[in-house]
C-alpha positions, 0 to 999 in steps of 0.5 A: 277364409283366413283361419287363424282371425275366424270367429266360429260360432256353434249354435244359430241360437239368439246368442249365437246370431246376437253374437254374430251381429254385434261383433260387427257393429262394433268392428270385427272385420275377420271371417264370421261362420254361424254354423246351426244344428237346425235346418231353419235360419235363426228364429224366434223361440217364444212363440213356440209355445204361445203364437205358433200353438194358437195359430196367432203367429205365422211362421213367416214372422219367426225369423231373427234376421232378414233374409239378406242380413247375413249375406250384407253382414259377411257372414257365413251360415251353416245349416244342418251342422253339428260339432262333434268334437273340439280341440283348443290346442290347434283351434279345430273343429270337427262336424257331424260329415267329418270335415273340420273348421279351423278358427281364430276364436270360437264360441258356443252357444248351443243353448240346451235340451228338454230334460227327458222324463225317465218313465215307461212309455216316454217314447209313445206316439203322441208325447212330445217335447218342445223346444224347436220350430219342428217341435211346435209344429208336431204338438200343434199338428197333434192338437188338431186331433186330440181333445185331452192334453196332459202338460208335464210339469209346471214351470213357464213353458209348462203353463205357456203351453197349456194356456195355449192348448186351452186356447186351441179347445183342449181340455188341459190337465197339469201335472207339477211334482212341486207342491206349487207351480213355479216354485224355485222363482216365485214366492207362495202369494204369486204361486197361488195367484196363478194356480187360481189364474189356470183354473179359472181359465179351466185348465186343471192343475195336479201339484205335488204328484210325481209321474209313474208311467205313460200308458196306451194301447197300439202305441199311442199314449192314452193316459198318464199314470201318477205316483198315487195310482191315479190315471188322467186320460189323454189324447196327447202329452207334452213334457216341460220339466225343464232343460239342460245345457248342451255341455258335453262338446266344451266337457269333452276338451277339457273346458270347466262346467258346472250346471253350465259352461263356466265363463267370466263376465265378458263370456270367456271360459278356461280355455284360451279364445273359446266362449260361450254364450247364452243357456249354455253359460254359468256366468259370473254375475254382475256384483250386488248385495246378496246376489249370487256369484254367478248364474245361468239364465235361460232367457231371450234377454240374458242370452242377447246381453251376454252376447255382446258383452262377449262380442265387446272382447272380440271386439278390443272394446271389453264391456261386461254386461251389467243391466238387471236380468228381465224375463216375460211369460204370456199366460192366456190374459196375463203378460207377465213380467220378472225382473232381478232375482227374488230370494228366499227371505226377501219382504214381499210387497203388493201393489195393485190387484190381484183379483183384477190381474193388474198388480205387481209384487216388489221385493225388498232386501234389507230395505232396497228393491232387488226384484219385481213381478208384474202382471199386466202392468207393464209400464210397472214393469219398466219402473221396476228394473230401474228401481233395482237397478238403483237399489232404491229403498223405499218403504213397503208402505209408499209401495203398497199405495197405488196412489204414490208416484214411484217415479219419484225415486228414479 
């Protein structure tokens, strides 16, 4: 391998592999090293917590990338690896065995971590996080013997998972520290929507309760105890209080972080021919009015996207990325669909209904579409991104109208 062209990759991540794949498409002819923590080939996230819990999604439907696409592509993966050390002076990489790669560029996509719940009895038998393929299979291993499952913490992988352990049979409870689900991305009328959602499908929700301490006798977690004194009693317990980016490797050679490894638009960061990609970049954000500088987006889409914007620079052809930021969450019935990024004083505006789960909630900003949820109205969906995209402004009155033909300001 010609060490000085090389382009290692640190994470088997979407980033990572979309990474890998576009700078091919687009001419990159030198060495390619995708070098994965895992012992997996590259594989799909989502269903983690929705098909693979459900038993809907095999596991043979999991993989990123065919079985000879890396071979075709000239590009080496690496399984079972993790850095360990970074030294952008002489372009060297140290891994976990103690050999060292030596590389033209570099990129890192290691993604990030479940963030740890700092309470007694965090380390009992039966509580799990999820984040990786043998995490899913863990949690599902274990749903097979339990009949009570507590889900800490109400964001979207927390809902994800309890829709799908009510889905297995479990009878599910929801512990959510905020006073409502969702949150820092959802407006109170989307938050109450889905509250009402969970519990009409039996999933039970406890919100605005902190979590004391995890209990059980012989080792195994029989209850959560919360910041009131009360217990819920449980046969298992998983943890969805959010991420955090894998920064230390970049921290550690000096590269600038901040809730993220700082790049610019084309994924470059302070250090010369080093990258980043995917949850681990705090990216400089596409300019729009109101829009924040930069972002660190946690999403299939963001990731893929930044990575080829990144794979254009490597590529001599620079073409940041500029589309609206889109996410998805399949909830028992309810596929639910996010583009751009509501803000705190945005008008709200609902089109369609809610007591039939089919309607979508357009935000505006000093009159101009910023952002769009959807539930179950996927083609809205679509419309909306290309309505942010446009920074159409349309009054709340046409948008509230379910009879009016918003195509008409494509």
């Amino acid at each position: 391998m010609n060490a000085s062209s090389a382009l290692v990759i640190v994470g088997a991540s979407y980033a990572g592999t979309q990474l890998a794949a576009s700078a091919r498409e687009l001419g990159f002819d030198a060495p390619i090293v995708l070098l994965g923590e895992e012992r997996h080939a590259p594989y799909q996230r989502p269903p983690l917590s929705k098909g693979v819990l459900t038993g809907k999604t095999s596991l043979d439907a999991l993989p990123l990338r065919g079985a000879d696409f890396f071979d075709a592509q000239g590009i080496e993966l690496r399984l079972g690896h993790r850095a360990t050390a970074l030294d952008p002076a002489t372009r060297t990489l140290t891994l976990d065995d103690g050999s060292t790669l030596k590389y033209g560029s570099l990129a890192l996509a290691m993604g990030a971590r479940c963030r740890p719940l700092p309470v007694p009895g965090n380390d009992l038998e039966g509580v799990f996080n999820l984040r990786t393929l043998d995490d899913a299979l863990r949690v599902s291993d274990a749903l097979s013997k339990a009949t009570r499952a507590c889900v800490v913490g109400g964001g979207f992988i927390g809902l994800e998972v309890a829709s799908a352990l009510a889905a297995r049979g479990a009878a599910v409870t929801v512990v959510e520290s905020q006073p409502r689900l969702l949150a820092r991305s959802f407006p109170p009328l989307m938050s109450e929507y889905l509250a009402d959602a969970h519990r009409q499908r039996h999933v039970d929700l406890v919100l605005g309760r902190g979590v004391r301490a995890l209990g059980g006798a012989s080792g195994r977690v029989e209850y959560v105890e919360l910041d009131d004194g009360r217990r819920i009693e449980c046969d298992m317990v998983v943890l969805g209080i959010g991420v955090q980016p894998n920064v230390e490797l970049a921290q550690q050679a000096g590269i600038a972080c901040d809730n993220g490894i700082l790049t610019d638009a084309l994924g470059r960061t302070s250090a010369p021919n080093v990258m980043a990609v995917g949850d681990v970049a705090n990216t400089e954000a596409p300019v729009f009015p109101g829009g924040p500088a930069r972002i660190r987006l946690e999403s299939i889409q963001a990731a893929n996207d930044g990575a080829r914007a990144a794979a254009s620079a490597l590529a001599g052809k620079p073409q940041p990325f500029e589309g609206v930021p889109w996410f998805w969450s399949d909830q028992h019935d309810l596929k639910l669909q996010m583009a751009g990024l509501p803000m705190p004083g945005d008008e709200v505006v609902a089109r369609g209904d809610l007591q039939a789960h089919r309607f979508s909630l357009f935000y505006l900003r000093d009159g101009a579409v910023v952002a769009a949820h959807s539930v179950n109205r996927p083609a809205e969906h679509m419309l909306g991104r290309k309505l942010i995209a446009r920074r159409a402004r349309i009054d709340p009155r046409q948008l509230r109208d379910a009879s009016f033909d918003l195509k008409t300001f494509q």
